[in-house]
C-alpha positions as CSV (number, residue, x, y, z in Angstrom):
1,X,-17.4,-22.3,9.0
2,X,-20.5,-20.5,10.3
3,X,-17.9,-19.0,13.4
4,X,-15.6,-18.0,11.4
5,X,-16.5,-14.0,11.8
6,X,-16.0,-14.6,15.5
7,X,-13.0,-15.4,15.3
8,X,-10.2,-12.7,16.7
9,X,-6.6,-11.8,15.7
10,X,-4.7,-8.9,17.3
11,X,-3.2,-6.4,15.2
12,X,-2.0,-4.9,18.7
13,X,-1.3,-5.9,22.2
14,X,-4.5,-4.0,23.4
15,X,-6.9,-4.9,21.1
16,X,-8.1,-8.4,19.1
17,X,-10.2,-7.8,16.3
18,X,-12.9,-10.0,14.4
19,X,-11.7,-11.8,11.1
20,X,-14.5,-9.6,9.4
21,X,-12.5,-6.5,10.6
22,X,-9.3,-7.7,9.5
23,X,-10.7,-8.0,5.9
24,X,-12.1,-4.8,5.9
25,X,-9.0,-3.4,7.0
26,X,-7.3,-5.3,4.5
27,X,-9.5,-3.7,1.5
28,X,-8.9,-0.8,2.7
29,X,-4.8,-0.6,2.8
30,X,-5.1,-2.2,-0.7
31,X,-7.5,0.4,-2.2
32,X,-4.8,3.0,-1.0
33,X,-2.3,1.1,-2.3
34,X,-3.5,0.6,-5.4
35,X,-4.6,4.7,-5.8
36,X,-2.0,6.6,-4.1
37,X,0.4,7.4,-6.1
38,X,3.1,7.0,-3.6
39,X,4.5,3.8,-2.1
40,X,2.1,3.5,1.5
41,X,3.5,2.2,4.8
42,X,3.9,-1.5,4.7
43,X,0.2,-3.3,6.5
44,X,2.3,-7.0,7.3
45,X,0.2,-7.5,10.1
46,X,-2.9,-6.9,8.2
47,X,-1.5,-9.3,5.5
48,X,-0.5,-12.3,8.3
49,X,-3.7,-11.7,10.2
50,X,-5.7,-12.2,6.7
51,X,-3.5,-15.3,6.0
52,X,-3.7,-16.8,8.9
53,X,-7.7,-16.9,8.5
54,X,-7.6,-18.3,5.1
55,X,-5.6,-21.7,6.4
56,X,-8.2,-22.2,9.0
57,X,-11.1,-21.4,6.2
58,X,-9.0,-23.9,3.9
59,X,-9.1,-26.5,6.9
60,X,-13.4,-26.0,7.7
61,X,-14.1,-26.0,4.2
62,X,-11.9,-29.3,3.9
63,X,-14.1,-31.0,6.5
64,X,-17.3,-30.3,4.5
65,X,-19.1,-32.9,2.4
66,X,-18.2,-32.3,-1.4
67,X,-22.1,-31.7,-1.9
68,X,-22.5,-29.1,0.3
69,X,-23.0,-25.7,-1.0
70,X,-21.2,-24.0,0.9
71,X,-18.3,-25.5,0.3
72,X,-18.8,-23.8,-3.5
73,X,-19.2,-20.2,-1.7
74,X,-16.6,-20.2,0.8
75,X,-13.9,-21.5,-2.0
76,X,-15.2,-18.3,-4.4
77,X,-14.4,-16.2,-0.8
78,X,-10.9,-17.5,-0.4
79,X,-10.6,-16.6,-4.0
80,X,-11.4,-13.1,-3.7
81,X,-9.1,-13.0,-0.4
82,X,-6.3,-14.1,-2.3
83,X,-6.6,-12.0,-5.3
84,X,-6.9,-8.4,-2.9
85,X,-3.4,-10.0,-1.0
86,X,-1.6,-10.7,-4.3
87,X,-2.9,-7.6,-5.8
88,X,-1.7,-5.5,-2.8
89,X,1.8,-7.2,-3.0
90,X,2.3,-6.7,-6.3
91,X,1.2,-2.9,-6.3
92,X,3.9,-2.6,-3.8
93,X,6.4,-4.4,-5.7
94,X,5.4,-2.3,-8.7
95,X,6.2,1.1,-6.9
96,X,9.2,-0.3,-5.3
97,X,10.8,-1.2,-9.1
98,X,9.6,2.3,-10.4
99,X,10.6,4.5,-7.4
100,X,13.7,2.0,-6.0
101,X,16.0,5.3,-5.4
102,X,13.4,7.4,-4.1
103,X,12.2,5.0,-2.0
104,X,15.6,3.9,-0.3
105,X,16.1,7.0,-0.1
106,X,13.2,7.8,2.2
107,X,13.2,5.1,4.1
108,X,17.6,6.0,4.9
109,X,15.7,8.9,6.6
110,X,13.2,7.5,8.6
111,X,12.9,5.8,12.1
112,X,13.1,2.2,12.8
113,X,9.6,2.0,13.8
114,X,8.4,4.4,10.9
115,X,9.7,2.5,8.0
116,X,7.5,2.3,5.1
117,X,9.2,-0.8,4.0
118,X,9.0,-4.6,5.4
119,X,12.2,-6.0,5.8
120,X,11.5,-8.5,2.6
121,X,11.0,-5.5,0.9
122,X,13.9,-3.5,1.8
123,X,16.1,-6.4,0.9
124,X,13.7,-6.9,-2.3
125,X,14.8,-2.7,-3.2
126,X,18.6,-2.9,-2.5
127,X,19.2,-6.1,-4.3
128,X,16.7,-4.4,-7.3
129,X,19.0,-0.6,-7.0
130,X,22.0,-3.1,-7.3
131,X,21.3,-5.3,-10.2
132,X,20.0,-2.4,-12.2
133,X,22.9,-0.5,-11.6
134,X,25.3,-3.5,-12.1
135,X,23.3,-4.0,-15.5
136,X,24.1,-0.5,-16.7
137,X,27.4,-0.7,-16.1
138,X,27.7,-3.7,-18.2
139,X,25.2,-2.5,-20.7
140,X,26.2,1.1,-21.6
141,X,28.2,2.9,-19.2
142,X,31.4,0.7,-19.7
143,X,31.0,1.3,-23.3
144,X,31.5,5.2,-22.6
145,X,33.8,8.0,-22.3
146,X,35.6,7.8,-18.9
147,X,34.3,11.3,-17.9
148,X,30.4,9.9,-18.3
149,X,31.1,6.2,-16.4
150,X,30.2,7.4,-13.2
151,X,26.4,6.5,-11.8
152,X,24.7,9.2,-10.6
153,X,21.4,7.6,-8.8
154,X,19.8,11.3,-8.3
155,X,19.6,11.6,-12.2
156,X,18.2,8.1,-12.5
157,X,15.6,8.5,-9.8
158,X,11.9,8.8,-10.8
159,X,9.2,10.3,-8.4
160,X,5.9,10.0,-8.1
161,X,3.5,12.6,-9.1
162,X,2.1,13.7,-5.7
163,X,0.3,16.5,-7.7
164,X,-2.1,13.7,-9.3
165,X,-5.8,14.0,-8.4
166,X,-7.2,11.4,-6.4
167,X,-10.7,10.1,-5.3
168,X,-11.6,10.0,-2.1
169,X,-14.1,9.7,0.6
170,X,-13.9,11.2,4.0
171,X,-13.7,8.6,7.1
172,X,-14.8,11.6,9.6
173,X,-15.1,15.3,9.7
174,X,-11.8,17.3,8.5
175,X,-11.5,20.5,8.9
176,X,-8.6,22.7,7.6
177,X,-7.4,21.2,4.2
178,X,-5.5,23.5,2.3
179,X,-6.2,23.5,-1.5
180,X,-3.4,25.0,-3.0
181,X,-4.3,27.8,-5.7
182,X,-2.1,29.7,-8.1
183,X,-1.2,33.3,-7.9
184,X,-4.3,35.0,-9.0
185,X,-6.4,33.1,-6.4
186,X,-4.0,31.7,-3.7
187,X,-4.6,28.9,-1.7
188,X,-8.4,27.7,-0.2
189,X,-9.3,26.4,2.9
190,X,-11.8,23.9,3.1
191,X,-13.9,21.2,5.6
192,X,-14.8,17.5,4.9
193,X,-18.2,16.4,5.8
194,X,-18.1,12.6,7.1
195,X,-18.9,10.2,4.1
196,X,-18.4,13.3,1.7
197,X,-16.9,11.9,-1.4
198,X,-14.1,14.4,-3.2
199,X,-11.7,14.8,-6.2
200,X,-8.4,16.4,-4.7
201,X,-4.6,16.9,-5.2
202,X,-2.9,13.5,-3.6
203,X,-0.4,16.3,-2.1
204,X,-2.9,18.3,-0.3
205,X,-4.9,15.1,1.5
206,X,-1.9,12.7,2.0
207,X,-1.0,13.2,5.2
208,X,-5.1,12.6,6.0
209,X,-4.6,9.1,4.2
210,X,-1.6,8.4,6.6
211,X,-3.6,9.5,9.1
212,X,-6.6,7.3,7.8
213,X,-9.0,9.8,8.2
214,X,-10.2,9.3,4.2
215,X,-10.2,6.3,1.8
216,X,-9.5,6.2,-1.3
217,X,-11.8,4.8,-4.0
């Protein structure tokens, strides 16, 4: 148990990284799940890497004596692992059931290697669009004049509010954010000093959070 921090996964071909780093990474993509208001790029690597080091914990702490006390603060560790990788899946889960059109929609547009969704989840959101809509035909829309039967996804599709504020802490120096204004004072440029912490329109910083140049917190 006391190696388990030098352990290494690789989250790429060029690089292994430390168990340590993988749970730091994975608190991280949580976090921004949890406070962006919009449905993140899917982090399965992250997740696997994560459970992949909880088995083997499971295993060392298995092989302890029942008396020994570390056995009681390694199990409180795999607790808190478990909670952050459920809590992150549900998020997701969450977003995809409140933004299913809007989210398919997206993801029709983007690359194969840019998809935002895993393929459990993508199969998760068209089985989700089809049910719902196959439970308001049966529901209501049957019930109605022929003229109003037909399902119009763009009117049922809700969006996320990219205009909420978020909190924020810069990863690095950023320079160049534009802070949109209204007419009487127009827009405002401004810099991030590294470790600055912020309050700022999601829609002015996201594509710095894609970027992960700031956290959210």
């Amino acid at each position: 148990m006391d190696n388990d921090n030098d352990l290494s996964f690789g989250l790429s071909d060029e690089e292994p990284i430390s168990a340590q780093k993988v749970l730091k990474t994975l608190e991280e993509v949580w976090l921004n799940e949890k406070l962006s208001p919009e449905l993140l790029k899917h982090q399965t690597e992250v997740v696997d890497c994560m459970l992949d080091q909880v088995q083997q914990m499971e295993e060392n702490v298995s092989k302890l004596r029942k008396n020994d006390f570390r056995v009681v603060v390694h199990r409180m560790e795999l607790e808190r692992i478990r909670y952050i990788v459920a809590s992150y899946l549900r998020t997701r889960l969450d977003k995809i059931e409140m933004f299913t059109n809007k989210i398919l929609d997206d993801e029709d547009k983007r690359e194969p290697e840019e998809k935002y969704l895993s393929p459990k989840e993508f199969k998760f959101a068209r089985e989700y669009s089809s049910l719902m809509e196959s439970h308001l035909q049966a529901l209501a829309l049957k019930h109605m004049p022929t003229y109003v039967q037909k399902f119009d996804k763009s009117k049922m599709s809700i969006v996320p509010n990219i205009s909420s504020h978020v909190f924020l802490r810069a990863k690095r120096n950023i320079t160049g954010i534009i802070i949109e204004g209204d007419n009487e004072t127009g827009d405002e440029e401004i810099d991030l000093e590294e470790n600055s912490q912020h309050i700022i329109q999601y829609k002015c910083i996201d594509r710095y959070l894609k970027a992960e140049t700031v956290q959210l917190i």
